[in-house]
N, C-alpha and C positions, 0 to 999 in steps of 0.2 A: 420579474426579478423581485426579489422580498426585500421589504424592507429590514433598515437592522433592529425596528421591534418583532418583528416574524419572525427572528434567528432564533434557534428553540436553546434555550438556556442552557440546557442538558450537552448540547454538540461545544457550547462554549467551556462549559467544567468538564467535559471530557479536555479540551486543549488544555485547561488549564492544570490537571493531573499531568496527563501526558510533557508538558511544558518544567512540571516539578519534579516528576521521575527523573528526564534529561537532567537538568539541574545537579540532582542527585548521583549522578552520575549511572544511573538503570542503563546498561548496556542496549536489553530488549528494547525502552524506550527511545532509545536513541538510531535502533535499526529502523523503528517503524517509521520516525520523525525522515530518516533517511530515503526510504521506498519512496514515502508517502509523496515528499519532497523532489527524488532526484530528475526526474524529466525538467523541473523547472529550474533546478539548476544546471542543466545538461544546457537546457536552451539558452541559458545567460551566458556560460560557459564558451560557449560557440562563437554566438554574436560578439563575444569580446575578443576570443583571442581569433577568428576570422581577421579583423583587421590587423592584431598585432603578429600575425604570425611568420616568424622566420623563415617557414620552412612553402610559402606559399608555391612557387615551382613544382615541389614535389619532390619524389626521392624519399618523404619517409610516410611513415605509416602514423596517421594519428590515433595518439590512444584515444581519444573520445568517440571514435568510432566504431576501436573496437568495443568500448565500453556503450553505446550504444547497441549496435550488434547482436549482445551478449543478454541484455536488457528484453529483447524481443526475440531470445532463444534460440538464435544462430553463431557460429562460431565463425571469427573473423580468419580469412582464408588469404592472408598475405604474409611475402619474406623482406620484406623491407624491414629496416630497423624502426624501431615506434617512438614516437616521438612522445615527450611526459609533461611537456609544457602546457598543453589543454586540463591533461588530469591534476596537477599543483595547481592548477587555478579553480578547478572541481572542489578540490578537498579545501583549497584557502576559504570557496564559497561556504562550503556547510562548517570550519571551523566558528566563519563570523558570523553567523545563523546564528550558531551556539551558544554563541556568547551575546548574538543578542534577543536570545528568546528569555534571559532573566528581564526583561520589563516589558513582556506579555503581559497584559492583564484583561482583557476582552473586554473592555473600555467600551462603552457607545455600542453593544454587542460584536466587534471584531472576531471575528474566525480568525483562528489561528492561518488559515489558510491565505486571508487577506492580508493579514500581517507580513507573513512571509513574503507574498507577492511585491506589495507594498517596496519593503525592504530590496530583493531584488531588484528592482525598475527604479531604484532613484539614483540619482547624479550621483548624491555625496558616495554610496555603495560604490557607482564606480571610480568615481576617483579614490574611496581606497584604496581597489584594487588596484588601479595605475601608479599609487603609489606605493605599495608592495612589491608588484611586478618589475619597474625600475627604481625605486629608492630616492625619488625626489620628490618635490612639490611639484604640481599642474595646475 
């Protein structure tokens, strides 16, 4: 594993354009940020509403599945109604991305990639989310 003197400067000013386009509002930047990104949003995605999910029984069809599925070029082959509760927790994830890749700065040489991670896997991330998802404090 390298250290974060070995991180080559150049992968860090790449995140940090990349990081100013989004900002910018660059659609294209914001696609890539989104590829680059979505498997590790897919997996937080999961792990959280896994637990919170209404529909655990069964009976509907989870979009994150099909949206998974779709991801690795197969088309999801169900008539159940789909459930959107995983995907609104998808799109809430890369909204708060968004908004907090403005204090990006590849610090201590941070990859953008770490930062994101970082952000995903901490507590406070998710108790926003439980607090978006129902509307109180926890």
């Amino acid at each position: 594993m390298a250290s974060a003197s070995e991180v080559p400067t150049s992968r860090i000013e790449q995140d940090l354009i990349l990081v100013r386009r989004v900002s910018e509002g660059d659609g294209e930047a914001l696609r890539s940020f989104v590829e680059t990104h979505t498997r590790w949003a897919l997996y937080k995605t999961r792990e959280w509403c896994v637990e919170h999910c209404p529909h655990r029984a069964g009976g509907v069809f989870c979009g994150l599945t099909g949206l998974s599925l779709r991801l690795n070029g197969k088309i999801p082959q169900n008539r159940l109604e789909e459930c959107d509760e995983g995907m609104d927790t998808y799109l809430w994830i890369f909204d708060q991305l968004k908004r907090k890749l403005k204090t990006y700065t590849g610090r201590n040489g941070c990859l953008l990639s770490t930062y994101v991670w970082t952000i995903l896997n901490s507590r406070e991330f998710y108790i926003d989310w439980l607090r978006w998802k129902y509307g109180r404090a926890f």
